[in-house]
N, C-alpha and C positions, 0 to 999 in steps of 0.2 A: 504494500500500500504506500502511494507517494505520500511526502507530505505538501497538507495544502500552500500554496504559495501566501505570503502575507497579505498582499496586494488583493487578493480575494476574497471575496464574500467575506468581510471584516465586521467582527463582532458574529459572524454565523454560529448558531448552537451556545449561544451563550445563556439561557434557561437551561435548556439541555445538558450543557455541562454542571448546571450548577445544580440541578437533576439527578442527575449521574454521581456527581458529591458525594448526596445525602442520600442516596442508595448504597450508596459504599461503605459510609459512615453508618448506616440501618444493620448492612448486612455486616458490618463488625461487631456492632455491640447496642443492640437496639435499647434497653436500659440505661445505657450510658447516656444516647442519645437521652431518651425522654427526659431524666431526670437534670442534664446539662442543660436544657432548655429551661427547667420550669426553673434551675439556678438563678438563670441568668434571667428572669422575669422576673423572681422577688428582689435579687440584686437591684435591676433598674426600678421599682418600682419605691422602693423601702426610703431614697436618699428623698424625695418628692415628699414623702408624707411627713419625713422627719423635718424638713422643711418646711412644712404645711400648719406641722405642730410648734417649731418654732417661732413662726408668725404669730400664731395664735397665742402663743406667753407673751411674746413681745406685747400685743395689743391688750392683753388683759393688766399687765402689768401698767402699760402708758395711761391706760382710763381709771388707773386708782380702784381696779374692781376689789382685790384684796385690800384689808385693813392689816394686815402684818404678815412679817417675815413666817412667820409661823403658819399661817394662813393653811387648811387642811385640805381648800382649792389648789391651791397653787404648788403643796408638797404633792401634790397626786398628778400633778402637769409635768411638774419638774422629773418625778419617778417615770414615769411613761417616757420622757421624754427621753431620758440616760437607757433607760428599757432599748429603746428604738436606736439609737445610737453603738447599743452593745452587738442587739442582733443585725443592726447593719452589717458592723466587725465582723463578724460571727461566716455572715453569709459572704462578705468580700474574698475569707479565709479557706471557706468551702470552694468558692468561685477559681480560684487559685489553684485548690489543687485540684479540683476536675479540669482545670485547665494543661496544667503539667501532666497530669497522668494520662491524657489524651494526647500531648504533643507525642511523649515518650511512647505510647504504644501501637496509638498509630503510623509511627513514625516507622516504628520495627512490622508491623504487618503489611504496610506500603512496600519494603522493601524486598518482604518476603516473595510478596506478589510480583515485583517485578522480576524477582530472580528466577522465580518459576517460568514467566512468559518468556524470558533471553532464552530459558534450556529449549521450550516449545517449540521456537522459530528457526526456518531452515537455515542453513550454511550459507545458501547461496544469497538467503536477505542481508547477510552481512559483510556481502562482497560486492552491495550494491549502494554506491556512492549517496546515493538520495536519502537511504536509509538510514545509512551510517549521519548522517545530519541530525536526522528524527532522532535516533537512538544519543547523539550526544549533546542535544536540547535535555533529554528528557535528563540522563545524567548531570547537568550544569543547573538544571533548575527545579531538583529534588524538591531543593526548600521551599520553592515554590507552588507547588501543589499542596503541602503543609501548610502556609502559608495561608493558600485559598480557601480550604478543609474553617482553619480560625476564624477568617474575615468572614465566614457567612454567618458565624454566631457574635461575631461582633455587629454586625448591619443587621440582625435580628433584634439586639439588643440596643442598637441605635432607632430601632422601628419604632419597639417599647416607651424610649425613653422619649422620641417625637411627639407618639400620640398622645402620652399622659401630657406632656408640655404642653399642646397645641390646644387640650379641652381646660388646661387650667386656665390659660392665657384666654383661652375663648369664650370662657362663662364673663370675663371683664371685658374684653375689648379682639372681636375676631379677625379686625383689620389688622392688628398688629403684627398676629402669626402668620397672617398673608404681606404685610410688606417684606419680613425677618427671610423665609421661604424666596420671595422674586429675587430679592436681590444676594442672597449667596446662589442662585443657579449658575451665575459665570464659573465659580469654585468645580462644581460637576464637569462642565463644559471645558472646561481645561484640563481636569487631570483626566478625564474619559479620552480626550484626542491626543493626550500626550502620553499618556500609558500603553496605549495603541503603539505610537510612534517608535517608542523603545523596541516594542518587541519585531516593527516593522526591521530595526538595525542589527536585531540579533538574526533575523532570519534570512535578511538579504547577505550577511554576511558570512554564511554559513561557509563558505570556500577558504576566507579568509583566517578562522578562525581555526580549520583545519589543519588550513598550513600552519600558523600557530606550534595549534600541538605541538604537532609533526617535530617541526624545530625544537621545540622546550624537549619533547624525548631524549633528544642527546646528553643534555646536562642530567637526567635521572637515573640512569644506571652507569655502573662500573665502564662496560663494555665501550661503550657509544665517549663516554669520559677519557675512554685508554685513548681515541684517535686524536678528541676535541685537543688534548695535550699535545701529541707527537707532532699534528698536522696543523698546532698553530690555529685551530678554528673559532676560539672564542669569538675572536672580534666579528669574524664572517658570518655564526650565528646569532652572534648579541645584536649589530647590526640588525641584520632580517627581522629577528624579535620587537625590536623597537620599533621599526619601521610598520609591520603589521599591526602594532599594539596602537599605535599612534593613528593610525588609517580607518579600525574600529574604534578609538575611545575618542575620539576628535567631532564622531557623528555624536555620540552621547551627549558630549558636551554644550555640540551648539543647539542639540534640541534640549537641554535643561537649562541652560540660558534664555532660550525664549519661553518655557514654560514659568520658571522663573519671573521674568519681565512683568508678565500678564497677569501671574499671582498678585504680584505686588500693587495692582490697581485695581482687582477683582477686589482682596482685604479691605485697603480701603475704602470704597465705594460699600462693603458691608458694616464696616465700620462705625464708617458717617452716616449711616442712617439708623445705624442701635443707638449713637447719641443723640439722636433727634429722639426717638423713643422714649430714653431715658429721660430726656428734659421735659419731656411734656406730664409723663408721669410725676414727677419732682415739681412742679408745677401744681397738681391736683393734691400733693399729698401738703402743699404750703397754703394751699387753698380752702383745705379742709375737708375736700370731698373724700379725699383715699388715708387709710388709717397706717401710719409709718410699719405697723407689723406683715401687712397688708400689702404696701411699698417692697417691701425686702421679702416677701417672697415671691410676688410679682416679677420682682430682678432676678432671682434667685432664677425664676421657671424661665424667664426671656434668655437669660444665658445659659439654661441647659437647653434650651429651642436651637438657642444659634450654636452651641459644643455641638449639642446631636446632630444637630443637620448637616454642619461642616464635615463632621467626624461619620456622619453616614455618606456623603459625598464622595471622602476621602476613601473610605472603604470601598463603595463601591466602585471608582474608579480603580482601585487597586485589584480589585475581581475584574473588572473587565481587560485591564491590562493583565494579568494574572491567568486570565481564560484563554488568551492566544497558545500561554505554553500547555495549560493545561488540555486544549483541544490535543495538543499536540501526546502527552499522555494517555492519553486516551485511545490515541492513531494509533501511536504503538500496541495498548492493548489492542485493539482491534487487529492487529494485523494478522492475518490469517497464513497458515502453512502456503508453500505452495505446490510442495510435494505434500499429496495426499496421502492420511496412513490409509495403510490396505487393512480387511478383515480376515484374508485365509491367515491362520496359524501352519508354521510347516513341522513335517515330521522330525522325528528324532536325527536321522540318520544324514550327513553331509550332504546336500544337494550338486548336482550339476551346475554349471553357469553358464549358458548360453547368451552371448552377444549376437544375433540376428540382422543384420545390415543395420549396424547403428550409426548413425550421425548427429553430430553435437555440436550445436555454437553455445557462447551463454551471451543469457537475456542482453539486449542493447547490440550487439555485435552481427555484421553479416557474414563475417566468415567464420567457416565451420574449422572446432579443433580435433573433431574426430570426424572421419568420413566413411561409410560403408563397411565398417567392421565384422566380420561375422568370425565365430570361432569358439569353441565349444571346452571349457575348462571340466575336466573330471574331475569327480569328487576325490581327493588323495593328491589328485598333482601337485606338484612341486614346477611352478611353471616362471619362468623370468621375463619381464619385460623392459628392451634396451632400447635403447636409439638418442640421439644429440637431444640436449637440452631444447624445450619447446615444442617438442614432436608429438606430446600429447598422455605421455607417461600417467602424469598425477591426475590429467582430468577422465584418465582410464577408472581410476581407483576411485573417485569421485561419482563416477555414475555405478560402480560395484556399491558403495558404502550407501546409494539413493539420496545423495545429498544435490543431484542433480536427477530429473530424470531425459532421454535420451530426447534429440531435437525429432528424429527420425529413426524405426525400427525399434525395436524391444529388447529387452533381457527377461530371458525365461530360467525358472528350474527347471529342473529334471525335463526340459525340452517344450515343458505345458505349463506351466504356472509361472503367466507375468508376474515380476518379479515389483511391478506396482500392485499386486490384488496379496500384495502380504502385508500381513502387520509388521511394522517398524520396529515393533518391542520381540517379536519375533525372530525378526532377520538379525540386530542388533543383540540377541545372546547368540546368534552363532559367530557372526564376526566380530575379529579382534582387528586394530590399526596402526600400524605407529606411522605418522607422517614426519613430510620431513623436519615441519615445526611443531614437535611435539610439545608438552606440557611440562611445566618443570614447578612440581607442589614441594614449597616448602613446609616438607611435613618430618616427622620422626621420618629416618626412612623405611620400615618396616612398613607403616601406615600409608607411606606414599606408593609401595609396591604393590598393597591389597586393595590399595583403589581399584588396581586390574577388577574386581567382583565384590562389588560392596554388598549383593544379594546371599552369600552367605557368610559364614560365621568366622573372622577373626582366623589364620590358622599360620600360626609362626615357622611351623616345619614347612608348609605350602612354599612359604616366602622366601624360604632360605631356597628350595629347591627351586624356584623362578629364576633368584638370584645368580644360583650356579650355573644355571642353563645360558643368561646370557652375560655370566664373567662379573657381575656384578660383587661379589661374593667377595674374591680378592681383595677390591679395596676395602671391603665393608668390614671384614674380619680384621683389618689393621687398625679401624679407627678405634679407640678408647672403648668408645661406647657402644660400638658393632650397630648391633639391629635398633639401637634406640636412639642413633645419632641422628641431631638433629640437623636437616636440610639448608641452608639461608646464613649466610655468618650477618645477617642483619639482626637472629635471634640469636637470647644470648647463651653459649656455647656450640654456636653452629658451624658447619663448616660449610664450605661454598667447593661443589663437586668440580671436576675438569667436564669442557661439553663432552666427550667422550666420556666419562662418568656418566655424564645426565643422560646421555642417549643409553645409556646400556641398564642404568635406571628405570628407562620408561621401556625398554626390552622388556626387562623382569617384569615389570606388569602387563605386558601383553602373555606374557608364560605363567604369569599369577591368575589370569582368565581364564587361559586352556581354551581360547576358542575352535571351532571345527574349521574357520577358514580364516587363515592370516595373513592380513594384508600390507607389505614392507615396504614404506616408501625410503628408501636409501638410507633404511634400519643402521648401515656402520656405517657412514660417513666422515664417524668423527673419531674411530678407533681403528688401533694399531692394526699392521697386516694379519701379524701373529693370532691378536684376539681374534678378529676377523674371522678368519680358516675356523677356527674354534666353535664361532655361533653358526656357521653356515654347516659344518659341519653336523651340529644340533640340530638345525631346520631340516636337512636331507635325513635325520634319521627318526624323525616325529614319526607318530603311528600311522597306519597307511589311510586311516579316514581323515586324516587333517590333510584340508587343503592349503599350498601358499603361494601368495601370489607375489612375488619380490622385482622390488623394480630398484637396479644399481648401475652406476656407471662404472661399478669395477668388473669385468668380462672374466677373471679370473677364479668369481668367485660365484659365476652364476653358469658355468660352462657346466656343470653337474645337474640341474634342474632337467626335469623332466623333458619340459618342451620351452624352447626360448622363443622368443614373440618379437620382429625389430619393427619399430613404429617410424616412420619416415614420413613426412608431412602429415600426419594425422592419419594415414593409412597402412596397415598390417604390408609391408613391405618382404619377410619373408617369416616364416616361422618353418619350427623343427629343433632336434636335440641339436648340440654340440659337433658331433662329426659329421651331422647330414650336413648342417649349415658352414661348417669349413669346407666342406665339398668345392659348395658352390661359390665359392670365391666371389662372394657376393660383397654386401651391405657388412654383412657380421663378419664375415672372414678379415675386411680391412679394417673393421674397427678394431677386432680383436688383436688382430696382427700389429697393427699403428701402437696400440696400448703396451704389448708383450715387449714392443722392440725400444718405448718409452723407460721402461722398467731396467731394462739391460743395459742402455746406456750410461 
């Protein structure tokens, strides 16, 4: 799902979102909800009355109604009125922390929810640039959706606090809450079209702030650190950084300069007309007509009219501005798979993989990376695929693992079962993956290896025997702490593995799986020859229902496989074992040959 451009239907789905809110907040804690509301009703409601009753001592006191200090009237005014005062306290304090324990929890199940929706969504949506925007709005303006979540029990609570204003002020004088009301609408009007504005600069800017990133990466890891020193690039990326920052913080600026500006003449034009109000009442009360208790709470209601109304303006221009990103939340939820899970469940027993004239471009793109593939993987084989970088290798493994599906032709099991009409949770316990950017958890590493099947139970001797299968073992039994060492020297006592480590790391949890079909994308790239021979080794001697399908640029170490597969511009260029395909002093014979005689030099 794109996201909508700002420039569009602006302000669109703005109930709707704020709909969607309080379904959210419903379907999290529906008590919470009621009872936060009826909070924040007695809260706005309680300071008016104590007000009310303040006035009304005032006035009993100026007319001489008690004859002493002692007076059994006026201790019973007085009590009520410290009464009213307390449970204001009382409910400010409540108000508070229903307020905190709402930030804090909804805060943690917002998250959870979204962590869930990122596992949900295809591979391929995060390889598409439009998305990747949507997806780092939505991370940049977490707090804002939180944010939103607040503001609509605070403009609830501004609603409250209007209307008791508006009938107090209206039993005495109803033009008054009609002049207070016209003239802060400027205050609305401005921060509704400049709240918009913001979000119009976060969103056109979404390329810019990319590159951003992109650049800041270099200064956060070690890695990217080692070159920024040797190759002298500070200034080259500090530069770009400033310059980009400068190009987006430059728009912010001159649009809160003129929102700014227009405040500043909106206030006072509301200003100057609450002192006209004021005078004319001060007026009445020198006159004789209005009673000074009367007077002061009159003031009292007129300046919670013009607090609420401002402070409801303010709010809700911060919802409407606040609703841009949150549509945008929202978009991401919504976004739908685009490889559909399938319903068959498959048997027990290792399936076939037939590729059927397959052809593949990805989305946006007219040229195809796979073309007309046909070729039948048996269940057991031990099968390698070679050819130059870009030929099409990894997007082979890509539509095996259904993170794509084919642009043209199909992949079937056992020759009859598309390989779309299965369930994903299905296919995914039989296949295991290590790509070439695999994952690197800093965990103990015992725990980082049993990721490989978090479905069952913990099992140390498992791990160790993962470990040994792909060499990991070695290093691990040097460390101090063996199987409980910790991953990350950012934690403390940790060590920070060699990438050859880390690759033979995330080996062991594909052998900690045991899956039925293993799929290697350039599994040693980052380890010794010696090791090497050792896991390939391993992999040729697996049981004969495991299938693997390994994809390496080293010829030496995939000449053993079953059947080799050379991929040349995206098409099966020749396939066959090792001595068939020397034969033919083809494709493979000079790569092999070129590599062998690279070696001996």
């Amino acid at each position: 799902m794109d996201t909508v451009k700002p420039e569009e239907n602006k302000g669109k789905g703005f109930f709707k979102n704020i709909g969607r809110t309080i379904g959210l907040i419903w379907r999290y804690d529906k008590k919470y909800l009621i009872v936060k509301l009826t909070v924040s009703i007695i809260t706005s409601v309680l300071p008016v009355i104590s007000a009310w009753y303040s006035a009304l001592f005032i006035n009993k006191i100026v007319s001489r109604e008690f004859g002493s200090i002692f007076d059994p009237g006026l201790f019973k005014i007085v009590i009520f009125y410290i009464a009213l005062l307390v449970l204001q306290a009382l409910f400010q304090i409540l108000y508070r922390y229903f307020d905190d324990r709402f930030f804090i929890s909804f805060s943690q199940y917002f998250e959870i929810l979204s962590i869930e929706k990122r596992s949900q969504i295809d591979i391929q949506k995060y390889e598409d640039p439009k998305f990747n925007d949507l997806v780092q709005k939505v991370n940049e303006n977490f707090h804002r959706f939180i944010r939103f979540t607040d503001l609509l029990f605070y403009v609830f609570e501004n609603i409250i606090q209007i209307t008791v204003a508006l009938v107090v002020i209206a039993r005495y004088n109803p033009y008054i809450a009609l002049v207070i009301f016209i003239f802060l609408l400027p205050d609305l009007f401005i921060e509704m079209k400049y709240g918009e504005s913001i979000y119009g600069i976060w969103g056109a800017k979404s390329e810019i702030k990319r590159k951003y990133f992109e650049d800041r990466r270099h200064f956060m890891n070690v890695n990217s650190l080692t070159e920024v020193k040797i190759f002298k690039l500070k200034e080259f990326f500090s530069t770009r950084i400033n310059d980009l920052l400068s190009n987006f913080n430059n728009e912010i600026i001159k649009t809160e300069n003129r929102k700014r500006g227009l405040k500043f003449v909106a206030t006072f034009v509301s200003f100057t007309v609450t002192g006209v109000i004021v005078f004319l009442l001060i007026k009445n009360v020198v006159a004789g007509v209005l009673l000074i208790g009367t007077f002061t709470f009159l003031l009292s209601q007129i300046n919670n009219l013009r607090g609420s109304i401002t402070n409801f303006f303010f709010n809700v221009s911060k919802i409407y501005g606040d609703n841009m990103f949150v549509r945008d939340v929202f978009a991401f939820f919504d976004t739908v798979p685009v490889v559909e899970d399938g319903t068959q469940v498959l048997p027990i027993e290792t399936p076939d993989i037939t590729f059927d004239n397959v052809s593949f471009g990805y989305p946006g793109t007219e040229k195809n990376i796979l073309n007309n593939i046909s070729l039948t993987i048996k269940a057991g084989e031990k099968i390698a695929i070679v050819g130059v970088n870009g030929a099409g290798k990894t997007t082979f493994t890509k539509l095996v693992t259904r993170f794509y599906d084919p642009t043209q032709g199909s992949i079937l099991l056992n020759e009859s079962i598309p390989l779309k009409q299965v369930q994903l949770k299905s296919w995914y316990e039989k296949v295991g993956l290590l790509a070439q950017e695999f994952a690197k958890y800093k965990l103990p590493i015992k725990d980082a290896i049993a990721l490989g099947d978090t479905s069952k139970p913990f099992d140390l001797e498992q791990v160790k025997y993962a470990a040994t299968q792909s060499g990991a073992n070695e290093f691990i039994e040097e460390w101090k702490e063996g199987y409980d060492t910790q991953l990350g020297k950012e934690f403390e006592g940790g060590i920070e593995p060699s990438v050859g480590q880390w690759q033979k790391i995330a080996l062991a949890r594909m052998f900690y799986k045991n899956p039925q079909i293993l799929i290697l994308d350039e599994p040693t790239a980052s380890i010794d020859a010696v090791a090497e021979m050792g896991i390939f080794n391993k992999l040729e001697n697996l049981p004969k229902d495991k299938t693997v399908i390994l994809i390496s640029h080293r010829f030496n170490t995939v000449k053993n496989a079953n059947k080799i597969i050379v991929i040349e511009h995206g098409s099966i260029a020749e396939m066959g074992n090792h001595e068939e395909l020397m034969k033919k002093e083809g494709i493979y014979h000079n790569l092999f040959t070129t590599q062998k005689d690279s070696y001996s030099n």
